[in-house]
N, CA, C and O atoms as a GROMACS GRO file, in nm:
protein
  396
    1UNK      N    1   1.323   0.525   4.722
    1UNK     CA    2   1.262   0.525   4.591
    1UNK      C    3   1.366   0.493   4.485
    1UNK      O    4   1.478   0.544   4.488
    2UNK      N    5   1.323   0.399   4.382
    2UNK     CA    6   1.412   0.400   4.284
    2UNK      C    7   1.382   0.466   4.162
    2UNK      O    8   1.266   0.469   4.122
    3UNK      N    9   1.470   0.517   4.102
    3UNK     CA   10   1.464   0.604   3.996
    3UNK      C   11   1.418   0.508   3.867
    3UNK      O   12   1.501   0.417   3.862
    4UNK      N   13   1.326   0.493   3.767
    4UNK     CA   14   1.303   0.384   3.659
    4UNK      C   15   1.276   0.516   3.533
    4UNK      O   16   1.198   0.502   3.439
    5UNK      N   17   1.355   0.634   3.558
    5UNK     CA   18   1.300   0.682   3.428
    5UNK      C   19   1.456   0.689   3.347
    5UNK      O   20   1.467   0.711   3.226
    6UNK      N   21   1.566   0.664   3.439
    6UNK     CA   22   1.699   0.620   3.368
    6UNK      C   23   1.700   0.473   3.255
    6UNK      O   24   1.790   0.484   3.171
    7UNK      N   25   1.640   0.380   3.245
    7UNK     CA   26   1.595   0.290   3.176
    7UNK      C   27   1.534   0.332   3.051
    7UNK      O   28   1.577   0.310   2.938
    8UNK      N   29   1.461   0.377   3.075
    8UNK     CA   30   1.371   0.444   2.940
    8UNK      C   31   1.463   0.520   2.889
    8UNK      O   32   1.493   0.513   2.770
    9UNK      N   33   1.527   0.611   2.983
    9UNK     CA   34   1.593   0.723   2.838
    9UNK      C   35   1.736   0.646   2.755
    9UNK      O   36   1.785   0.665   2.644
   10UNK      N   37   1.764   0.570   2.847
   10UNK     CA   38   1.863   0.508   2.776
   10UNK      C   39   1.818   0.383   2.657
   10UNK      O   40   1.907   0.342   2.582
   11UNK      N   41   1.617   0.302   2.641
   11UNK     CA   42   1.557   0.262   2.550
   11UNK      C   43   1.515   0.352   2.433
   11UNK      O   44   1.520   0.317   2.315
   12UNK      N   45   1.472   0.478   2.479
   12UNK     CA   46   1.405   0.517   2.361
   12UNK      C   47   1.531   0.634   2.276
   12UNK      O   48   1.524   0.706   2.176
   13UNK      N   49   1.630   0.607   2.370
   13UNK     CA   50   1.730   0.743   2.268
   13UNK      C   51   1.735   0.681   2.132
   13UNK      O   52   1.687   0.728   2.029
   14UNK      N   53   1.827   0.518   2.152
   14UNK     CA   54   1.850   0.499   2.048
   14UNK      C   55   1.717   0.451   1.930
   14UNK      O   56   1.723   0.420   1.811
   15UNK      N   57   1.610   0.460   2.021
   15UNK     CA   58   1.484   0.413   1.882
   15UNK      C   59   1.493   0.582   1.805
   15UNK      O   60   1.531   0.603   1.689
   16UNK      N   61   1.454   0.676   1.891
   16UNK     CA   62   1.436   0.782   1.839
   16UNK      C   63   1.571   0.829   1.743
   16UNK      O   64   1.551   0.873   1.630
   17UNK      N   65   1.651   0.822   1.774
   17UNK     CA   66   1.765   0.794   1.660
   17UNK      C   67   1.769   0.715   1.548
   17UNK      O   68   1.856   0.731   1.463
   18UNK      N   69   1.682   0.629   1.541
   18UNK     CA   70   1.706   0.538   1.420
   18UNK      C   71   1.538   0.574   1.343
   18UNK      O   72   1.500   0.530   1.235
   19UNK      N   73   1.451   0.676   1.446
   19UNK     CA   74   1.357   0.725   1.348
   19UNK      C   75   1.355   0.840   1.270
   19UNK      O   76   1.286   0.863   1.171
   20UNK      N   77   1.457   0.925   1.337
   20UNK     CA   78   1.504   1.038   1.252
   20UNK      C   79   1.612   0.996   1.156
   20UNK      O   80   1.629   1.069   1.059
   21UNK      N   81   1.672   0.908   1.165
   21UNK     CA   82   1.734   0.881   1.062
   21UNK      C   83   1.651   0.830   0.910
   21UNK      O   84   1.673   0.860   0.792
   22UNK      N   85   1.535   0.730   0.981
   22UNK     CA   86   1.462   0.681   0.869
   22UNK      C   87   1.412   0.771   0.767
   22UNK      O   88   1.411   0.762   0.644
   23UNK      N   89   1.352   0.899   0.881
   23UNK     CA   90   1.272   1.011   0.833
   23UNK      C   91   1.346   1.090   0.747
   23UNK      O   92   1.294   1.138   0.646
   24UNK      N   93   1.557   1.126   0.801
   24UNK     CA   94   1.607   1.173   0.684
   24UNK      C   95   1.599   1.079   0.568
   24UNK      O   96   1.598   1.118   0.451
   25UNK      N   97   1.594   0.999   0.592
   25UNK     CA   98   1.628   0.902   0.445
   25UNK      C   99   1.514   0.911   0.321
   25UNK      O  100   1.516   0.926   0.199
   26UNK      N  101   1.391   0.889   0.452
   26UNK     CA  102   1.255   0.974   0.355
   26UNK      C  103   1.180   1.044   0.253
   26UNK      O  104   1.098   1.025   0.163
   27UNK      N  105   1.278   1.172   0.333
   27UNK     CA  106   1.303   1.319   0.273
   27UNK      C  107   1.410   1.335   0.173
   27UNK      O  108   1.400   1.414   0.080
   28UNK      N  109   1.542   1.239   0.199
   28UNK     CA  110   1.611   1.264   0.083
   28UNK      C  111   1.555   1.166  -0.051
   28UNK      O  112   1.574   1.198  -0.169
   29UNK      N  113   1.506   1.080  -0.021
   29UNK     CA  114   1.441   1.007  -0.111
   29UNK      C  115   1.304   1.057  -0.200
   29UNK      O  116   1.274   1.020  -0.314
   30UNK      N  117   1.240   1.140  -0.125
   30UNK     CA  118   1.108   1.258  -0.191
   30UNK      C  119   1.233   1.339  -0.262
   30UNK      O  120   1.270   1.306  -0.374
   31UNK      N  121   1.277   1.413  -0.211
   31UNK     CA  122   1.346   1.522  -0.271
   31UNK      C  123   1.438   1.459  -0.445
   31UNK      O  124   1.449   1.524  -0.549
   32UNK      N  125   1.487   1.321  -0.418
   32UNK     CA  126   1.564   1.330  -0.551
   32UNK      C  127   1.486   1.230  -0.637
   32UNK      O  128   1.540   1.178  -0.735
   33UNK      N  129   1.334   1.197  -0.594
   33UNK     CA  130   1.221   1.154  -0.739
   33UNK      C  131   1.178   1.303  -0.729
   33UNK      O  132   1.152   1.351  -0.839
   34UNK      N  133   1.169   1.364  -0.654
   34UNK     CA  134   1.095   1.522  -0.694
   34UNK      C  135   1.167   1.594  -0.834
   34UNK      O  136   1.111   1.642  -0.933
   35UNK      N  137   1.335   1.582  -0.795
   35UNK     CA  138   1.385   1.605  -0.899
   35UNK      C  139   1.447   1.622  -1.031
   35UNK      O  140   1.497   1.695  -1.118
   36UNK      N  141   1.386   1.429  -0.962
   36UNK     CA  142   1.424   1.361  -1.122
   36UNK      C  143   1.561   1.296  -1.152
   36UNK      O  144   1.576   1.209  -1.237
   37UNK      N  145   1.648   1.340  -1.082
   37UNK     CA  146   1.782   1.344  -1.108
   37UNK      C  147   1.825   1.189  -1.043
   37UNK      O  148   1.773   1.173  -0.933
   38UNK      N  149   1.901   1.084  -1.084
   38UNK     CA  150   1.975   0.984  -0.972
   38UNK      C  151   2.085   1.067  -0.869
   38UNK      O  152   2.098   1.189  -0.883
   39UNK      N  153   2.130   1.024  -0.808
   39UNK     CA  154   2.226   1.040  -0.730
   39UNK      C  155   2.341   0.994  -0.756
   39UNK      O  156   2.359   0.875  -0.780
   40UNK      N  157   2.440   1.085  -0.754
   40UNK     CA  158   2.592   1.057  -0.819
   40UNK      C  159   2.618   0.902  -0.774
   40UNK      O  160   2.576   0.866  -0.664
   41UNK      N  161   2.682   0.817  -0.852
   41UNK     CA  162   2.765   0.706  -0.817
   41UNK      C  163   2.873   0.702  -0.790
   41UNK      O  164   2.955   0.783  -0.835
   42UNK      N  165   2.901   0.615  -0.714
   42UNK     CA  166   3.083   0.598  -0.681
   42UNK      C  167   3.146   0.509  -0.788
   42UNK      O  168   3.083   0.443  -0.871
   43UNK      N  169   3.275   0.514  -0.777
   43UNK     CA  170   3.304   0.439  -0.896
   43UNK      C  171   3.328   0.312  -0.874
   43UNK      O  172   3.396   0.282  -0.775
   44UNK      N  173   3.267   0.190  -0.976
   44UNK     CA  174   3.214   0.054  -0.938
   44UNK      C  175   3.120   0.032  -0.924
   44UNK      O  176   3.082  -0.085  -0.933
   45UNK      N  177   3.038   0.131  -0.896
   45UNK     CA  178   2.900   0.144  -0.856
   45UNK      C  179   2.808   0.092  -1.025
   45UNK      O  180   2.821   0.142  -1.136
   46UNK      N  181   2.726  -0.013  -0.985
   46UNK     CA  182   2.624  -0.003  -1.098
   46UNK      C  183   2.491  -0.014  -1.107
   46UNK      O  184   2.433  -0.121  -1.087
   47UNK      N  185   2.406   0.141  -1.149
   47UNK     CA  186   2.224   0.137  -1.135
   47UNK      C  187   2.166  -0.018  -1.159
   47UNK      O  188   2.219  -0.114  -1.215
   48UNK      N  189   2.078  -0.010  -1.116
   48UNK     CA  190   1.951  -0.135  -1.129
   48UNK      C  191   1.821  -0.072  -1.086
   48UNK      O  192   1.807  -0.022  -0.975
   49UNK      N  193   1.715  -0.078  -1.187
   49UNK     CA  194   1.587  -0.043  -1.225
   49UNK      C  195   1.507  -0.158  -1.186
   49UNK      O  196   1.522  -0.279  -1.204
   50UNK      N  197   1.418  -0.088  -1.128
   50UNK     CA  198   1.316  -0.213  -1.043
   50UNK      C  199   1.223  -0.254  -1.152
   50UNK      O  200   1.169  -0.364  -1.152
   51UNK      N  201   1.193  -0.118  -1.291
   51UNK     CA  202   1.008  -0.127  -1.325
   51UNK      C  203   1.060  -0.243  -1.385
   51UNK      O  204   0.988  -0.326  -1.328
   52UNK      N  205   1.139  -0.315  -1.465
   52UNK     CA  206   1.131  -0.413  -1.531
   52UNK      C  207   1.048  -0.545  -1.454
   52UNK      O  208   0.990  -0.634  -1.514
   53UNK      N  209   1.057  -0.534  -1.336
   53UNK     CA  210   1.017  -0.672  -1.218
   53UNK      C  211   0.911  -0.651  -1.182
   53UNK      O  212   0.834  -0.742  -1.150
   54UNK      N  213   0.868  -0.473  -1.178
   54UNK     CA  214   0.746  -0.445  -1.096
   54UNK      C  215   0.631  -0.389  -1.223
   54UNK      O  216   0.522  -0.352  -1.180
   55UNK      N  217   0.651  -0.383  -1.366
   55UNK     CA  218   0.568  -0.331  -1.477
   55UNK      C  219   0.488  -0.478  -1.496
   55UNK      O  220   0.366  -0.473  -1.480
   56UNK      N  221   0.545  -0.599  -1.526
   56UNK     CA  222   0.459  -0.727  -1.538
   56UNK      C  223   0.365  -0.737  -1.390
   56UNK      O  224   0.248  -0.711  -1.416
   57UNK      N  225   0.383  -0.761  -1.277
   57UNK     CA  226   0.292  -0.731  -1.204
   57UNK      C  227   0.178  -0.636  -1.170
   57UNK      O  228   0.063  -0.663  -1.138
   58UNK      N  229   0.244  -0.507  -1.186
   58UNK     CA  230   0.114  -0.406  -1.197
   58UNK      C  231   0.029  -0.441  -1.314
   58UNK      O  232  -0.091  -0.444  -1.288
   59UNK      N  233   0.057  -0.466  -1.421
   59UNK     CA  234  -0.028  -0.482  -1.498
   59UNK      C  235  -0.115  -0.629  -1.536
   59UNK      O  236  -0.207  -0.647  -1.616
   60UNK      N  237  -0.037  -0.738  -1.431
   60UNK     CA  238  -0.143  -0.845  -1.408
   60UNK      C  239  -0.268  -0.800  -1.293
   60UNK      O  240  -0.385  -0.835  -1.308
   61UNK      N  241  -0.241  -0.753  -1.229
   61UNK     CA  242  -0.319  -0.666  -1.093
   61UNK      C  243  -0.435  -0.558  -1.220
   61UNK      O  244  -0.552  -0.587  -1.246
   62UNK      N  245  -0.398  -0.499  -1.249
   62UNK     CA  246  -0.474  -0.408  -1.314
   62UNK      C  247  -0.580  -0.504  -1.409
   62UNK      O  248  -0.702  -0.492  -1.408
   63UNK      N  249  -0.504  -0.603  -1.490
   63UNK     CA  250  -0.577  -0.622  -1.618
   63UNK      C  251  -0.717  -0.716  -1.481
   63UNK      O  252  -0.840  -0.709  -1.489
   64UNK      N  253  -0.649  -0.779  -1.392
   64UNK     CA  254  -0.719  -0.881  -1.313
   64UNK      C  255  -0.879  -0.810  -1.250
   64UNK      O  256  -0.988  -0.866  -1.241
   65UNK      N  257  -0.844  -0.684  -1.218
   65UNK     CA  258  -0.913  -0.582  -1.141
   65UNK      C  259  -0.985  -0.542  -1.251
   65UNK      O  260  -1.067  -0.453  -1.228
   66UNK      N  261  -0.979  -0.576  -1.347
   66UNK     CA  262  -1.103  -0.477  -1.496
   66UNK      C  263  -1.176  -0.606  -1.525
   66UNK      O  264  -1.277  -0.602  -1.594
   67UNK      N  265  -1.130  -0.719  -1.477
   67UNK     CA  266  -1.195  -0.829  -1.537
   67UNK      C  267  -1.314  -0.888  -1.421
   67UNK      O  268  -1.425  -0.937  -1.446
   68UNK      N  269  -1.244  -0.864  -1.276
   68UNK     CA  270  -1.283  -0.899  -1.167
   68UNK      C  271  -1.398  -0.812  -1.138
   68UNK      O  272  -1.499  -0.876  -1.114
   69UNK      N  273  -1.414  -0.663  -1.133
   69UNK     CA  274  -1.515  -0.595  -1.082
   69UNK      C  275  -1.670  -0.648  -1.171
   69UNK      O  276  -1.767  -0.682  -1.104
   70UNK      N  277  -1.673  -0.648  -1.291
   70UNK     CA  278  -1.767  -0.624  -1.363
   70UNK      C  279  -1.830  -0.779  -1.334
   70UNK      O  280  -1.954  -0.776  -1.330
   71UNK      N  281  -1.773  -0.912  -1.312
   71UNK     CA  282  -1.779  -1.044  -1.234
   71UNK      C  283  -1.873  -1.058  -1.168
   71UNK      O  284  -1.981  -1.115  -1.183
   72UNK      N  285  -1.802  -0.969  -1.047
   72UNK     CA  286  -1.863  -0.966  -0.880
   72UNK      C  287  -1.971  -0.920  -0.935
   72UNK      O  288  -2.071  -0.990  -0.931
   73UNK      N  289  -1.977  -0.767  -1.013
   73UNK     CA  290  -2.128  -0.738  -0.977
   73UNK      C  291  -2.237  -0.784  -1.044
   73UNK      O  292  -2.352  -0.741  -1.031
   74UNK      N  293  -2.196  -0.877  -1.120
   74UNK     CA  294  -2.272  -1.006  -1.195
   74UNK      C  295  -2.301  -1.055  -1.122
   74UNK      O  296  -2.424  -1.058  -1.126
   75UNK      N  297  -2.245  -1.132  -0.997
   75UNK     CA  298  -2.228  -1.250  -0.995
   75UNK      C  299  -2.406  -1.204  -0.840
   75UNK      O  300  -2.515  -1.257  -0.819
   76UNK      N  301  -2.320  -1.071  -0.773
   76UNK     CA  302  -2.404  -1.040  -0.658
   76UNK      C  303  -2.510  -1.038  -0.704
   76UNK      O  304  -2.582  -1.138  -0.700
   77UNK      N  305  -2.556  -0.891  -0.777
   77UNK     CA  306  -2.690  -0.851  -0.847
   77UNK      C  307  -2.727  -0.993  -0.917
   77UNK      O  308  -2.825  -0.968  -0.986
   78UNK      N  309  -2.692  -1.147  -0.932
   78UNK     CA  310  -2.756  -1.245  -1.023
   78UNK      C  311  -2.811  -1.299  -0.859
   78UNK      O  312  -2.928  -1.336  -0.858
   79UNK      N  313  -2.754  -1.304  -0.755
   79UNK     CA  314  -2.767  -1.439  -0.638
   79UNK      C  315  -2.876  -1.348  -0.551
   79UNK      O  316  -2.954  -1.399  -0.470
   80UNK      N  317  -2.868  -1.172  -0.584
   80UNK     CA  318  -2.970  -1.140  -0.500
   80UNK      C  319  -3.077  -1.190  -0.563
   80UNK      O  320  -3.126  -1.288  -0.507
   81UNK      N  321  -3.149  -1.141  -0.699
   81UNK     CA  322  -3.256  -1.139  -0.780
   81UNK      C  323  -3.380  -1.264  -0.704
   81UNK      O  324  -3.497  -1.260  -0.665
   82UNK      N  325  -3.244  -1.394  -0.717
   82UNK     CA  326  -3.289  -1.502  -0.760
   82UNK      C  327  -3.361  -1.571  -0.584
   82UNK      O  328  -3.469  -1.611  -0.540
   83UNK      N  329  -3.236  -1.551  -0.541
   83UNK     CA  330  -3.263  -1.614  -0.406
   83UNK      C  331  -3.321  -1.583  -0.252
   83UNK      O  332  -3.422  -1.631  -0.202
   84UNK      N  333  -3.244  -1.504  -0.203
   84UNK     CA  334  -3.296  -1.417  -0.065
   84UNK      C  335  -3.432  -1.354  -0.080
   84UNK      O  336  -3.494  -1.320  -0.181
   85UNK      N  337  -3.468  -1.346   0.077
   85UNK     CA  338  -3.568  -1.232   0.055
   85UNK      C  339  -3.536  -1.119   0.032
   85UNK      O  340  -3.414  -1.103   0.030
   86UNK      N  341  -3.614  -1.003   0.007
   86UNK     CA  342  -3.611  -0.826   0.009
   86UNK      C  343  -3.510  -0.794   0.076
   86UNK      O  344  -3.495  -0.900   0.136
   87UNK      N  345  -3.421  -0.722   0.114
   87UNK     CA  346  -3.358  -0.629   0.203
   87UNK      C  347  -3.216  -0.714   0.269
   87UNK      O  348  -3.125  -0.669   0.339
   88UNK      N  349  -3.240  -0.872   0.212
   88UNK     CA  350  -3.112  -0.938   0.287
   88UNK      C  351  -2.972  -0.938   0.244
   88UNK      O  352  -2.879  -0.982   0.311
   89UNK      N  353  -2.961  -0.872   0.096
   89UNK     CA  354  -2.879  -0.887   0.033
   89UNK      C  355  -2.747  -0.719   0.053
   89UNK      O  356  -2.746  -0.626  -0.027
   90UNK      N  357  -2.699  -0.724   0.119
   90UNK     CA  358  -2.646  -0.569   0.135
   90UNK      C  359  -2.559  -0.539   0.082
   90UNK      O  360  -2.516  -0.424   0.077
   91UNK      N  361  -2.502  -0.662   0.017
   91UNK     CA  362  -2.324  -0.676  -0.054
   91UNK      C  363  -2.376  -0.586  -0.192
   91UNK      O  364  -2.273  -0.560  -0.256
   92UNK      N  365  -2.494  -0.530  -0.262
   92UNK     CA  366  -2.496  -0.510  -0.359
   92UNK      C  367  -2.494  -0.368  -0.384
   92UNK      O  368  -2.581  -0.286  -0.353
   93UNK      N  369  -2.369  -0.348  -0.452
   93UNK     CA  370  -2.302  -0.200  -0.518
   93UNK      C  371  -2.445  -0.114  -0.588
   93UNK      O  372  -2.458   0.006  -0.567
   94UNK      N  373  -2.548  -0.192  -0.674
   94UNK     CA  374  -2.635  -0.108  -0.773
   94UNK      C  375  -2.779  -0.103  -0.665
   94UNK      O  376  -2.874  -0.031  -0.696
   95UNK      N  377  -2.782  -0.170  -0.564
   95UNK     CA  378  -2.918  -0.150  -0.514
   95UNK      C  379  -3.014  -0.234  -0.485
   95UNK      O  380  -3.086  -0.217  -0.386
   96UNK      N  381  -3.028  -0.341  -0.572
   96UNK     CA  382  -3.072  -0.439  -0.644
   96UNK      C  383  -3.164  -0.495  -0.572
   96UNK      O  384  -3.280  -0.515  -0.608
   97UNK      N  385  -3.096  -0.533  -0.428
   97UNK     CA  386  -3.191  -0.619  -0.319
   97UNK      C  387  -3.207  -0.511  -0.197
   97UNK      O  388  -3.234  -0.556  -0.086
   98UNK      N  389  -3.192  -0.382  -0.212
   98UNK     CA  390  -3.231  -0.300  -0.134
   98UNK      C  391  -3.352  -0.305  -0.083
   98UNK      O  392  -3.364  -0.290   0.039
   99UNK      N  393  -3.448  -0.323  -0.151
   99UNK     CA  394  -3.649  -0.327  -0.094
   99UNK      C  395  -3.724  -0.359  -0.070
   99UNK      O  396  -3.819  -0.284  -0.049
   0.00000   0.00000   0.00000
């Protein structure tokens, strides 16, 4: 008989090592937005702030999403009214072609 569970332990040590590591990194990363605080720098070291890159996008996404919903349910509740029979229309959020 050959032994095949020596293979595995020598595959999954090092994954499982590089998932507890991720997981500390995780946790130290919850813990210092929990507290608000940055983390000391070394010297040379210089911060860089993401929201400047990521505030214009969220708020094309957002403004897009207030403009987009009220659209769709125009656009559904107009194509059930008009076209399908009774009950074929299911995409519709208010009901519309439910009966």
């Amino acid at each position: 008989m050959t032994d095949t569970k020596a293979p595995t332990r020598t595959r999954v040590g090092p994954l499982l090592r590089r998932a507890a590591e991720a997981e500390a990194a995780t946790w130290r990363s919850l813990y210092v937005w929990a507290r608000r605080r940055p983390l000391p720098l070394e010297p040379g070291d210089e911060p860089f702030g993401y929201l400047g890159v990521v505030k214009p996008i969220l708020g094309i996404f957002i403004g897009l999403s207030v403009v987009e919903i009220p659209i769709f349910d125009v656009v559904v509740t107009t194509s059930c009214r008009g076209g399908p029979p009774a009950g074929s229309c299911s995409a519709s959020a208010s009901g519309v072609c439910s009966g």
